[in-house]
C-alpha positions as CSV (number, residue, x, y, z in Angstrom):
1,X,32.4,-9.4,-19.1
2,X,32.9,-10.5,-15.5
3,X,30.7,-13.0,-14.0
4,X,29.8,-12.0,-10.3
5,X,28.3,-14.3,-7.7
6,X,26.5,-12.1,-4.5
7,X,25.5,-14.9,-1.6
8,X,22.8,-13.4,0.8
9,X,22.1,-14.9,4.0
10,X,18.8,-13.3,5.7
11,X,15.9,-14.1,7.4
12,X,12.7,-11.9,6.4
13,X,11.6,-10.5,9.3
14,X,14.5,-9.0,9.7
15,X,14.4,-5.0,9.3
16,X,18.0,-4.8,8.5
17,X,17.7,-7.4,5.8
18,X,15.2,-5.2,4.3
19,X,17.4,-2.3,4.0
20,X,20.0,-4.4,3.5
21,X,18.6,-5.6,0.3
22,X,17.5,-2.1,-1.1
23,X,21.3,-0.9,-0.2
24,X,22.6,-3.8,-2.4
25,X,20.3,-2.6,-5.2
26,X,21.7,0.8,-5.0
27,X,25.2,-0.8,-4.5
28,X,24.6,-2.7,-8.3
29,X,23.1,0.1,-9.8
30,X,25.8,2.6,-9.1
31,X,28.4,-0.2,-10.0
32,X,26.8,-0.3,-13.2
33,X,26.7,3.2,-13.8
34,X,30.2,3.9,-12.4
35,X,32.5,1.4,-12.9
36,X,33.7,0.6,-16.4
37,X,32.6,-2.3,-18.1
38,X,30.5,-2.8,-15.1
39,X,27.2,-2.3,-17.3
40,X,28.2,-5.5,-18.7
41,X,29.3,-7.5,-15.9
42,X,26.3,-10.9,-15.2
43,X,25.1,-10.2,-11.4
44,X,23.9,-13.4,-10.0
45,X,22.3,-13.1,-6.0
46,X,21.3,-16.3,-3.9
47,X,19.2,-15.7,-1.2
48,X,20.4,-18.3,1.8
49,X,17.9,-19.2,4.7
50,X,18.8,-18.1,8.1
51,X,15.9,-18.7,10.8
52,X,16.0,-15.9,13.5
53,X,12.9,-17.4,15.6
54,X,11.9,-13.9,16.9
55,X,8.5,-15.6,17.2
56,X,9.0,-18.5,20.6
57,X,4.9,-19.8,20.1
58,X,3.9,-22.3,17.8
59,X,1.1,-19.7,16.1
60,X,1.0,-16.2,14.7
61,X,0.5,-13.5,16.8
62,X,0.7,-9.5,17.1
63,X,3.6,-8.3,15.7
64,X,2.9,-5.6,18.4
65,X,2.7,-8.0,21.4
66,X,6.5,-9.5,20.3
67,X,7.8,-6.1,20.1
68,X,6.0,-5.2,23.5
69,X,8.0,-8.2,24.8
70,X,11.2,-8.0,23.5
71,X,11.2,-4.4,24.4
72,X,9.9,-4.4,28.0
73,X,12.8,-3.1,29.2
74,X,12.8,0.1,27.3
75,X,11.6,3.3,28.9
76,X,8.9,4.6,26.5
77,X,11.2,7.2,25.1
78,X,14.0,4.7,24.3
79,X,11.3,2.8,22.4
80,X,10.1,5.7,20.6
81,X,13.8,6.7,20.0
82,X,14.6,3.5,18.0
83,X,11.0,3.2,16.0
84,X,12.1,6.9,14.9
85,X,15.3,5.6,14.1
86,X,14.6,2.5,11.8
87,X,12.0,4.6,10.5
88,X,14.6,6.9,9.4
89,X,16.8,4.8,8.0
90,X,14.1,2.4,6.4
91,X,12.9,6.1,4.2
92,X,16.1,6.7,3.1
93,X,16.1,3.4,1.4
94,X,12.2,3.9,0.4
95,X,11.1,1.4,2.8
96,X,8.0,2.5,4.5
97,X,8.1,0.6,7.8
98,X,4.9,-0.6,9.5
99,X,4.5,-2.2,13.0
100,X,1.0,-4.0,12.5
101,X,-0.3,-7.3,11.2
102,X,1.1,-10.3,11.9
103,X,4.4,-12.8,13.2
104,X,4.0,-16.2,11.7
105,X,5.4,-19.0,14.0
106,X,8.4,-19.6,11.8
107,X,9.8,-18.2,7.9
108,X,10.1,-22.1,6.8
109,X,7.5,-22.0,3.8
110,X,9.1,-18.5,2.8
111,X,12.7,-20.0,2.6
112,X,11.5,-22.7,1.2
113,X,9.9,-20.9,-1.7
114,X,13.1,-18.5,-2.1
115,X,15.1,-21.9,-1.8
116,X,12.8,-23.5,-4.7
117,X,13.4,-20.5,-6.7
118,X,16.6,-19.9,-6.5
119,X,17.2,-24.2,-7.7
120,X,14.9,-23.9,-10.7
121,X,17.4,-23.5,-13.9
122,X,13.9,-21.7,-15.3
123,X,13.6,-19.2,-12.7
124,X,16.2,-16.0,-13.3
125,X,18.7,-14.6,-10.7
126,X,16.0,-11.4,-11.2
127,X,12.8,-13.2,-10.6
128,X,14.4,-15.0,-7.4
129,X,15.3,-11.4,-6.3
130,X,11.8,-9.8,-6.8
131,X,10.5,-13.0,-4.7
132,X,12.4,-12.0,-2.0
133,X,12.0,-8.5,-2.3
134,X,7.9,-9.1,-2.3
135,X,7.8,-11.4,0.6
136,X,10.2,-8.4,2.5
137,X,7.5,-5.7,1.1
138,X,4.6,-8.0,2.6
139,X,5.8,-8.5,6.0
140,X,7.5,-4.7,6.7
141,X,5.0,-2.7,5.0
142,X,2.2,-4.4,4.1
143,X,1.6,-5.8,7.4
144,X,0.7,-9.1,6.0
145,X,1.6,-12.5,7.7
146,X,3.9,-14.3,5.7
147,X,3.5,-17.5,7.2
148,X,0.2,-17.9,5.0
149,X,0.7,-20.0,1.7
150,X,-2.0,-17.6,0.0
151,X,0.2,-14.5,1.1
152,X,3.2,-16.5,-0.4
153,X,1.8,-17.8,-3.1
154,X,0.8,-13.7,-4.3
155,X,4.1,-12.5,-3.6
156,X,5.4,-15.3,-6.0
157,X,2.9,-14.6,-8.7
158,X,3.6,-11.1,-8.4
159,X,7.3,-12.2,-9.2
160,X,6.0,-13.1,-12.5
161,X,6.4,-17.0,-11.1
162,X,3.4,-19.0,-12.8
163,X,0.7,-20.0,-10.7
164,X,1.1,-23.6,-11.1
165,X,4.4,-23.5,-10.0
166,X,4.0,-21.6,-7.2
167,X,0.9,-24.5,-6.1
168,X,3.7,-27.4,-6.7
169,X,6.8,-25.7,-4.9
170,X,4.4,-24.6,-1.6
171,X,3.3,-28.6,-2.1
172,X,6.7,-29.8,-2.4
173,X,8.8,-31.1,0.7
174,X,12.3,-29.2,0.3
175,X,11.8,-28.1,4.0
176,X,14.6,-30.6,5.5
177,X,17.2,-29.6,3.1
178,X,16.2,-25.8,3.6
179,X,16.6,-26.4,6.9
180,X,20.1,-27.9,6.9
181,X,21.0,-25.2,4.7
182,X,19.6,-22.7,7.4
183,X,21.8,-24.9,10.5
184,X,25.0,-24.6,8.3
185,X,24.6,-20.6,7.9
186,X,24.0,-19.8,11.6
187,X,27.1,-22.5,12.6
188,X,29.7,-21.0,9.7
189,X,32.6,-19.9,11.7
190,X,32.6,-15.9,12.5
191,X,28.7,-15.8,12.2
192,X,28.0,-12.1,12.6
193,X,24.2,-12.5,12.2
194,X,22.2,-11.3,9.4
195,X,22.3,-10.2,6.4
196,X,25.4,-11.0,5.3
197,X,27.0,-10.7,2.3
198,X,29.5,-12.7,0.3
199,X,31.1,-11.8,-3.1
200,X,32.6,-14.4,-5.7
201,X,33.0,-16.6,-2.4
202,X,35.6,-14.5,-0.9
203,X,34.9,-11.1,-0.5
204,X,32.5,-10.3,3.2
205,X,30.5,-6.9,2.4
206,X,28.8,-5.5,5.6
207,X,26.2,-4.2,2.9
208,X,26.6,-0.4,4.6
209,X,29.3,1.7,2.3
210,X,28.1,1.6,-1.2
211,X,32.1,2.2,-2.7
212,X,33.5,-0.2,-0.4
213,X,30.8,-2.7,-2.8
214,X,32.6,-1.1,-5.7
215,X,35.7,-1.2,-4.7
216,X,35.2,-5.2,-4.2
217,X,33.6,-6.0,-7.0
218,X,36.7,-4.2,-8.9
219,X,39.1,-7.2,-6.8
220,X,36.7,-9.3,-8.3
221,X,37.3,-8.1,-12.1
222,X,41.1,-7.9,-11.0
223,X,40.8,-11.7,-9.6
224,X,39.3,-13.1,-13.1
């Protein structure tokens, strides 16, 4: 049995994070089904806070209005063009994209829950995955705004996180240390923006080509 160490950096709104985390599923899943003695390998992910700031007001707003803005300088068919792209590519990972709801000012409070979860010895590697993969779920396709501690606080119950947890982590001040960790991660030399993906510390996966994934993780059980 190898044990395998997977270091995500992302920020949740973020589209390509999204699929970036469903093509990492895959990635494990047809590891484990391929590979021998991959079944048996321990798979441990960390989800690392990177802030993108797509949002420059201090409030939520229209998801809509942002996109209106940041794409003002797109003919209507270039913007239709790379909606129908991302949709494209979100469906082949079964991500249903949606453009509504809302853009919180920041994703602090959801980094900071990930960050909380992914420090408490009682919270599995799997449980601090589903967290991430429900706050990603409320903000692409539910269309909910995940700058709202009763949004985050269902996404984390939904984890299977107890409710009086959730109440003291959303209560508890991590925020500076979540943030430093956030500065370090957009100053690391060769930033390439997000995600990104690091394997046993060493290995950069550009989370696309599912058997360059395996192919690493066989350096990795080659390394051990």
């Amino acid at each position: 049995m190898t044990l395998i160490t997977i270091d995500v950096v992302f920020d949740f709104v973020c589209a390509w994070c999204y699929i970036g985390k469903r093509t990492l599923d895959r990635a494990i899943a047809l590891y484990r089904k391929t590979y021998p003695g991959g079944c048996n390998d321990t798979i441990t992910i960390a989800w690392r806070p990177y802030y993108l700031n797509y949002n420059p007001y201090g409030y939520s707003v229209l998801k809509t209005d942002l996109v209106d803005e940041r794409l003002k300088d797109k003919t209507p068919e270039q913007r239709a063009a790379l909606i129908k792209r991302m949709d494209k590519i979100g469906q082949s990972v079964a991500i249903n994209f949606k453009g509504g709801g809302m853009i919180g000012p920041d994703t602090r409070d959801a980094h900071r829950l990930v960050y909380l979860s992914r420090e408490d010895p009682n919270i599995t590697s799997e449980t601090h995955g589903e967290l991430v993969e429900n706050i990603l779920e409320a903000y692409h396709e539910r269309e909910m705004d995940i700058s709202q501690r009763e949004v985050l606080k269902e996404t984390a119950v939904a984890a299977g996180i107890e409710p009086i947890v959730v109440e003291r982590w959303l209560a508890e001040d991590v925020g500076n240390a979540v943030d430093e960790e956030a500065r370090r991660n957009k100053e690391m030399k060769g930033n390439t923006g997000v995600p990104r993906f690091l394997i046993q510390g060493m290995y950069q996966w550009d989370g696309d080509d599912l058997y360059e994934f395996i192919e690493i993780m066989g350096k990795v059980k080659a390394d051990k």
